[in-house]
PQR file of N, CA, C, O and H, with PARSE charges and radii, in Angstrom:
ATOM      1  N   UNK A   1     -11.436  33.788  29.822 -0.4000 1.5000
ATOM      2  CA  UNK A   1     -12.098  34.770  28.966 -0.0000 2.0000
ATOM      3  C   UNK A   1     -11.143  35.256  27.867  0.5500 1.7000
ATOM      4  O   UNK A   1     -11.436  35.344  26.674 -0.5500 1.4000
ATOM      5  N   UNK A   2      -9.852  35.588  28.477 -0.4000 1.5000
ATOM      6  CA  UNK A   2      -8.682  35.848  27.294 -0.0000 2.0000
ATOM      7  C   UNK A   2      -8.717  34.810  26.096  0.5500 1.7000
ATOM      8  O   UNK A   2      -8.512  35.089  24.914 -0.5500 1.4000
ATOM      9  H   UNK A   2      -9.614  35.517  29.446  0.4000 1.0000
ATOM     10  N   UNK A   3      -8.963  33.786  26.525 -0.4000 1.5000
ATOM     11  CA  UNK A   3      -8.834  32.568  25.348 -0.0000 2.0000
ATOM     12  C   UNK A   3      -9.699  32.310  24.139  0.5500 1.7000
ATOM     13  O   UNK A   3      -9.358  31.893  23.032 -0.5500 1.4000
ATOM     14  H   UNK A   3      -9.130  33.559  27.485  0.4000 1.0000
ATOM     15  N   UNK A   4     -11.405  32.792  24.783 -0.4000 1.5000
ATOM     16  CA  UNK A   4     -12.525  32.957  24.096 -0.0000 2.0000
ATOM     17  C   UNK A   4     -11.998  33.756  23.174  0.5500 1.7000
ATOM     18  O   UNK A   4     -11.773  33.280  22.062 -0.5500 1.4000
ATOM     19  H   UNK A   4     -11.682  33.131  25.682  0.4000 1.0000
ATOM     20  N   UNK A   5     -11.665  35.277  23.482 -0.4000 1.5000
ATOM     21  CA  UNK A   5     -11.686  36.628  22.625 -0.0000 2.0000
ATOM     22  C   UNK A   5     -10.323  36.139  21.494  0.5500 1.7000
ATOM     23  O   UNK A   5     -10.543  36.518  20.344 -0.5500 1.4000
ATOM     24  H   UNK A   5     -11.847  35.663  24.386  0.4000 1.0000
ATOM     25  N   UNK A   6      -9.442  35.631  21.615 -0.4000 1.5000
ATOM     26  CA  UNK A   6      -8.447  34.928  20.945 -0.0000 2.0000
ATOM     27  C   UNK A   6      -8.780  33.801  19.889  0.5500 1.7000
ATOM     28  O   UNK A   6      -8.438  33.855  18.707 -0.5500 1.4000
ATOM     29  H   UNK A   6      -9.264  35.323  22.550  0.4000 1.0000
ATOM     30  N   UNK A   7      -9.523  32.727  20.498 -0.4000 1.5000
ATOM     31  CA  UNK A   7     -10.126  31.969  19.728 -0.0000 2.0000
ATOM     32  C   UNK A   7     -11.670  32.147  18.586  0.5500 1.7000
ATOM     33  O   UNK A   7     -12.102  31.264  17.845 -0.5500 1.4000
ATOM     34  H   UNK A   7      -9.801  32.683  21.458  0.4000 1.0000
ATOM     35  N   UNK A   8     -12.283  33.648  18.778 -0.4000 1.5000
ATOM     36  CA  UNK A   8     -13.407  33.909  18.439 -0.0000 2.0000
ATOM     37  C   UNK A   8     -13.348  34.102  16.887  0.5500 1.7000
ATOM     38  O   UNK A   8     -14.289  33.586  16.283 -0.5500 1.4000
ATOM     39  H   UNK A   8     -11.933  34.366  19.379  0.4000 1.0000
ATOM     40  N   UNK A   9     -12.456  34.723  16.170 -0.4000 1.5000
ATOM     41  CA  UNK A   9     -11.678  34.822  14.875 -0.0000 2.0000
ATOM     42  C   UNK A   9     -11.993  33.785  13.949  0.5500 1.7000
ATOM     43  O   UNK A   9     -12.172  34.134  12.782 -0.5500 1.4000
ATOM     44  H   UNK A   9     -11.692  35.142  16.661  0.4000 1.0000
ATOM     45  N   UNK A  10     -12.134  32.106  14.357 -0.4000 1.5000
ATOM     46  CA  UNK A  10     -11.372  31.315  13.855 -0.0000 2.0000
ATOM     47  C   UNK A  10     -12.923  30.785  13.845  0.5500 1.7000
ATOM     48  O   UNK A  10     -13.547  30.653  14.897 -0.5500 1.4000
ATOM     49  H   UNK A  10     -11.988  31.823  15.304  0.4000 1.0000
ATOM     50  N   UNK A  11     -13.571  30.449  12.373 -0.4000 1.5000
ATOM     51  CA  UNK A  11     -14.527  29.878  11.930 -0.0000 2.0000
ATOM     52  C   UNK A  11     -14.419  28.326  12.254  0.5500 1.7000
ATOM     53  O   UNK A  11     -15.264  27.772  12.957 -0.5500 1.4000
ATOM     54  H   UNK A  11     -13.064  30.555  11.518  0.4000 1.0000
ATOM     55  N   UNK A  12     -13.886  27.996  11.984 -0.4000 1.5000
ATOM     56  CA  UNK A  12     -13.541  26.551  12.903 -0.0000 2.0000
ATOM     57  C   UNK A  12     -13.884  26.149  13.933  0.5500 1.7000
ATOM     58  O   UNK A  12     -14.579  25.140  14.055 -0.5500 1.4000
ATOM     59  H   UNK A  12     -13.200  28.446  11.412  0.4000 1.0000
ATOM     60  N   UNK A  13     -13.320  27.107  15.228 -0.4000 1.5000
ATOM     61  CA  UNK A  13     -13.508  26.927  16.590 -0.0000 2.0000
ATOM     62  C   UNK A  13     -14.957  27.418  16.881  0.5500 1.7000
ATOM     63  O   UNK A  13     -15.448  27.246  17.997 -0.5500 1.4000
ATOM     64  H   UNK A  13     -12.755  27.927  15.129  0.4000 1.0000
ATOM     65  N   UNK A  14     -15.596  27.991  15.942 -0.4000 1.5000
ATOM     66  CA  UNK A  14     -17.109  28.769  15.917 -0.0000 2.0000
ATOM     67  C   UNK A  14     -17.577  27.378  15.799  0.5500 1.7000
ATOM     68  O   UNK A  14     -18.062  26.717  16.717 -0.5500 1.4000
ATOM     69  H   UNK A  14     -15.198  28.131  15.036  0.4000 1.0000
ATOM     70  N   UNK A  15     -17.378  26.976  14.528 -0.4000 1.5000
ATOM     71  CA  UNK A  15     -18.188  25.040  14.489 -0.0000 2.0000
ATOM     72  C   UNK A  15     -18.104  24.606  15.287  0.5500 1.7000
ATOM     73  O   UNK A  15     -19.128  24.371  15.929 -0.5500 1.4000
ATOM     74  H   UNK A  15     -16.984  27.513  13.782  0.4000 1.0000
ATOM     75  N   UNK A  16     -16.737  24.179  15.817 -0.4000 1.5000
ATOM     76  CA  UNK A  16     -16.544  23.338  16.725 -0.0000 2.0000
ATOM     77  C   UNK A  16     -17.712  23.596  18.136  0.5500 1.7000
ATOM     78  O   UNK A  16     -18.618  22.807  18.405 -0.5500 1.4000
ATOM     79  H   UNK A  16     -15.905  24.370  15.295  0.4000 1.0000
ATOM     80  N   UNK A  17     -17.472  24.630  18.753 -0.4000 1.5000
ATOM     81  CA  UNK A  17     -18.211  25.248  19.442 -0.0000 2.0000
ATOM     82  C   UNK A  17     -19.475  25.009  19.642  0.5500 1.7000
ATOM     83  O   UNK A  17     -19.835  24.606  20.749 -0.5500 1.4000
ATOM     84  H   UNK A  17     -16.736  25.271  18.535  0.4000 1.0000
ATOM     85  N   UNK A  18     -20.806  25.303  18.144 -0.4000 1.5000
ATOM     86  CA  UNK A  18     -21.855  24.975  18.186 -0.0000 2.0000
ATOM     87  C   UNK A  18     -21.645  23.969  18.014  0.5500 1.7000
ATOM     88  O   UNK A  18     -22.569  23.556  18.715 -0.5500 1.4000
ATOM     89  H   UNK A  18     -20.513  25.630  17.246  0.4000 1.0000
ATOM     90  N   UNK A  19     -20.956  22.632  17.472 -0.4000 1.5000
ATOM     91  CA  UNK A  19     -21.261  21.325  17.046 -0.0000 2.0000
ATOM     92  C   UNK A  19     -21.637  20.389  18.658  0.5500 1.7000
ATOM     93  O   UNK A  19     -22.397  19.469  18.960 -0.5500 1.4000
ATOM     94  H   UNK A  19     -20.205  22.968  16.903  0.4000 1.0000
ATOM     95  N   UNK A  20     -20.339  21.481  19.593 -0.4000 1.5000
ATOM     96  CA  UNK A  20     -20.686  21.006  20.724 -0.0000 2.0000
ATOM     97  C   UNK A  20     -21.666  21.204  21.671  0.5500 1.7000
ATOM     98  O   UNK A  20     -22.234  20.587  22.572 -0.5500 1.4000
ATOM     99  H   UNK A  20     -19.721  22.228  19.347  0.4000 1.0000
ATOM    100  N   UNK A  21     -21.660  22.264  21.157 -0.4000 1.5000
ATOM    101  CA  UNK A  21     -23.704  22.628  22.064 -0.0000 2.0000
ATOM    102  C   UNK A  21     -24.733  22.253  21.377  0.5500 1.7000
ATOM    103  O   UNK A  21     -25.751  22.384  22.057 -0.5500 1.4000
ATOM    104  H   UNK A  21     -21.198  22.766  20.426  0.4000 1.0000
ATOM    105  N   UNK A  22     -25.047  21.630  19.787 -0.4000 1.5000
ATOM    106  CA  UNK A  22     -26.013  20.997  19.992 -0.0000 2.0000
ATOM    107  C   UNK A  22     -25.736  19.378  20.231  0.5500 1.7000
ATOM    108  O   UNK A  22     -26.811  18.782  20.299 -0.5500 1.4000
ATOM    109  H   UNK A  22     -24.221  21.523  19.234  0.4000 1.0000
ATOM    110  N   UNK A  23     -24.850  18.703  20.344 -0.4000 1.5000
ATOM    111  CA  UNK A  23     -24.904  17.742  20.383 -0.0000 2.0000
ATOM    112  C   UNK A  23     -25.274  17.457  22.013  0.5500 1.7000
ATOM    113  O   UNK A  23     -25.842  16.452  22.443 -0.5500 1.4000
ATOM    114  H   UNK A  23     -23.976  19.187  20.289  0.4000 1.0000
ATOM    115  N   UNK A  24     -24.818  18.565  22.767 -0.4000 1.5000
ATOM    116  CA  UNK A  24     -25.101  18.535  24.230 -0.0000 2.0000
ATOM    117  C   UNK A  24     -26.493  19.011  24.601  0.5500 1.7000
ATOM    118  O   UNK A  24     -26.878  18.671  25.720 -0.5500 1.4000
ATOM    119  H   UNK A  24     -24.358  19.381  22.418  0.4000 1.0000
ATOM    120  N   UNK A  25     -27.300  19.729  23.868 -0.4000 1.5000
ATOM    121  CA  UNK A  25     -28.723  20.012  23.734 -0.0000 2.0000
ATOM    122  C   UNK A  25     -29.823  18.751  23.120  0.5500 1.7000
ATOM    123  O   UNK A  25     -30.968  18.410  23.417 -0.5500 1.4000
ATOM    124  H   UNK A  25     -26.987  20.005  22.959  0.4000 1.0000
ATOM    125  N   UNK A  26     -28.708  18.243  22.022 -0.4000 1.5000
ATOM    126  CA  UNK A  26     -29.824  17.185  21.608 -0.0000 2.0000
ATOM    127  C   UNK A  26     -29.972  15.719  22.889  0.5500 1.7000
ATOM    128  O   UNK A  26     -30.994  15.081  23.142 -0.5500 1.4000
ATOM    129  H   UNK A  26     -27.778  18.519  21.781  0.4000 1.0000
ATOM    130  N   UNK A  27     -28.890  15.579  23.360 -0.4000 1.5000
ATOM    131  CA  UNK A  27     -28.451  14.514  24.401 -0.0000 2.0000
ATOM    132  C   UNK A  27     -29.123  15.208  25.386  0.5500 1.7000
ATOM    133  O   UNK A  27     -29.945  14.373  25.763 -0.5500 1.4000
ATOM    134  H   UNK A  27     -28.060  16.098  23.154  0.4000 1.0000
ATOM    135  N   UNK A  28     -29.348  16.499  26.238 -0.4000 1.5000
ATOM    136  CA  UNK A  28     -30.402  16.421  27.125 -0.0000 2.0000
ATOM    137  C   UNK A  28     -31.099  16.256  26.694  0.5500 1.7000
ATOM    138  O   UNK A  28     -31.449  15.191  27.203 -0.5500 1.4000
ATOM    139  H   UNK A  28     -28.680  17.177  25.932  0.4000 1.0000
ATOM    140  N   UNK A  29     -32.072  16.579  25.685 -0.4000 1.5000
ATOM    141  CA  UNK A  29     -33.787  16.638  24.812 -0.0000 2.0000
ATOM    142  C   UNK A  29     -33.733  15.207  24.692  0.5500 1.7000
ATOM    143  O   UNK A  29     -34.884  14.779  24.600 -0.5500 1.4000
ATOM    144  H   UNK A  29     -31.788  17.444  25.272  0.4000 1.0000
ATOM    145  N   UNK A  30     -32.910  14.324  24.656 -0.4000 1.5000
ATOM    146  CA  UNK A  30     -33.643  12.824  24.702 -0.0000 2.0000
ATOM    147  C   UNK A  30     -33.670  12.350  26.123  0.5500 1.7000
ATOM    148  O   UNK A  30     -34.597  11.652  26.535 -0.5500 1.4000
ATOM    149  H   UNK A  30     -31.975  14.672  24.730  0.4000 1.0000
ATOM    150  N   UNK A  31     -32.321  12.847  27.137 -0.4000 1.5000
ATOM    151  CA  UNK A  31     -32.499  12.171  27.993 -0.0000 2.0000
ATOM    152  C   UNK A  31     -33.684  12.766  28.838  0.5500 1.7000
ATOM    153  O   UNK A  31     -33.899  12.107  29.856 -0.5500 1.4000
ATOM    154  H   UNK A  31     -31.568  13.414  26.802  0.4000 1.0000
ATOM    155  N   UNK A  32     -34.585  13.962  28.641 -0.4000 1.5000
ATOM    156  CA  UNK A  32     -35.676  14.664  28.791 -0.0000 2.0000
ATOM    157  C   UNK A  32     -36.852  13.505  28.380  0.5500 1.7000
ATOM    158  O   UNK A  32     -37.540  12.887  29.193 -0.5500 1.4000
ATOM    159  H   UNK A  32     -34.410  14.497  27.814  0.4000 1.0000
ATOM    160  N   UNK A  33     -36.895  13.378  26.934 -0.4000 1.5000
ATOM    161  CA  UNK A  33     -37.992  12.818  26.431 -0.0000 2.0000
ATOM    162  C   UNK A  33     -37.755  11.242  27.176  0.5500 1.7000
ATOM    163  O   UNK A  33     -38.855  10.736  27.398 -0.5500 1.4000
ATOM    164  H   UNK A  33     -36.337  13.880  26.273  0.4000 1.0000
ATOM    165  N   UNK A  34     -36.760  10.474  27.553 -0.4000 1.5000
ATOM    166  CA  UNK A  34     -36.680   9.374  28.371 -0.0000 2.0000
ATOM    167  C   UNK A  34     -37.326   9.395  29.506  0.5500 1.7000
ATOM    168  O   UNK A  34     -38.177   8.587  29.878 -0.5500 1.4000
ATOM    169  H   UNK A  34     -35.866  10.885  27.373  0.4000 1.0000
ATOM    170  N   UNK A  35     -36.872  10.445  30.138 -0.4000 1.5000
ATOM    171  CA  UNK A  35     -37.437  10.533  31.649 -0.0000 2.0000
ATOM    172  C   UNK A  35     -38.996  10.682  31.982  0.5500 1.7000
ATOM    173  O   UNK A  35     -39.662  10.193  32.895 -0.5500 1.4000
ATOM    174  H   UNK A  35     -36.181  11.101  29.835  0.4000 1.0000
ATOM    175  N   UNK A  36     -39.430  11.735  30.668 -0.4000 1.5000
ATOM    176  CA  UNK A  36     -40.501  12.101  30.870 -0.0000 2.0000
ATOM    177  C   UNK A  36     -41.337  10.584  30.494  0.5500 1.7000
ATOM    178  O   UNK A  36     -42.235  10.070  31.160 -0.5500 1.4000
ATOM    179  H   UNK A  36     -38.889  12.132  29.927  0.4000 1.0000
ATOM    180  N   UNK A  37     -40.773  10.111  29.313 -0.4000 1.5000
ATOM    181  CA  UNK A  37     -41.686   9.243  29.095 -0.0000 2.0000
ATOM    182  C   UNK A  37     -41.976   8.003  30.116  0.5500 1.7000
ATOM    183  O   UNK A  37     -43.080   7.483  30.282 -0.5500 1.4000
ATOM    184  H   UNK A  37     -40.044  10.529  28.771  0.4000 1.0000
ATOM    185  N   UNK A  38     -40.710   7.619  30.794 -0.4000 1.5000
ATOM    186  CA  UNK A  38     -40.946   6.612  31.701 -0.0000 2.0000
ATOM    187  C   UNK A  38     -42.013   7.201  32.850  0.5500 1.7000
ATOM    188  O   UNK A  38     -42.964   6.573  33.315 -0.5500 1.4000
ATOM    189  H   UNK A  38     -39.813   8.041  30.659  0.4000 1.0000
ATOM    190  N   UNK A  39     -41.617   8.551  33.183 -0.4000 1.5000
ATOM    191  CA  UNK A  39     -42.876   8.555  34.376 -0.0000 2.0000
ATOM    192  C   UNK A  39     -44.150   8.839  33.727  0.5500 1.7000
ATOM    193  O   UNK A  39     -45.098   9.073  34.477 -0.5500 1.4000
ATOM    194  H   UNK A  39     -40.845   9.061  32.804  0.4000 1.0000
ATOM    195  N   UNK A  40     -44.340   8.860  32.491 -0.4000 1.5000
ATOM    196  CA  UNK A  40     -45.776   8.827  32.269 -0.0000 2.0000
ATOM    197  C   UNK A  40     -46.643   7.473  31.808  0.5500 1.7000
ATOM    198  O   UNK A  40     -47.837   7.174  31.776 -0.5500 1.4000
ATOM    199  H   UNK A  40     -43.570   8.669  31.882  0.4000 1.0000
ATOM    200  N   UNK A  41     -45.199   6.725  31.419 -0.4000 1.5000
ATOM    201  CA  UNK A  41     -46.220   5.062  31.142 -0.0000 2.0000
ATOM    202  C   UNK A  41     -46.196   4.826  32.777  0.5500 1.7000
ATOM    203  O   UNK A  41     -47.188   4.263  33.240 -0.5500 1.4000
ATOM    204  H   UNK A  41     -44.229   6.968  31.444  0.4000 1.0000
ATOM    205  N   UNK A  42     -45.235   5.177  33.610 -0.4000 1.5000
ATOM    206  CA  UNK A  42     -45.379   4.456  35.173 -0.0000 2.0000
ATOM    207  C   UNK A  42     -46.740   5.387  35.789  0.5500 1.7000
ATOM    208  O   UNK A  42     -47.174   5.171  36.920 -0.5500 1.4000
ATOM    209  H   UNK A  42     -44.429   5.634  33.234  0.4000 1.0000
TER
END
């Protein structure tokens, strides 16, 4: 938690940050739309 409040300052680590949550949001939402779709053609 010390590291967050340290690193929070830094517009950078803010990007970095979201760049990494949506890329980890968009990668579930497909592997979502995969799953779903296979059990609905099966």
């Amino acid at each position: 938690m010390k590291k967050l409040k340290v690193m929070l300052p830094n517009p950078l680590l803010y990007w970095s940050v979201f760049s990494r949550i949506g890329l980890a949001i968009g990668l579930s939402m497909i592997m979502w739309a995969l799953v779903l779709g296979m059990t609905y053609s099966s």
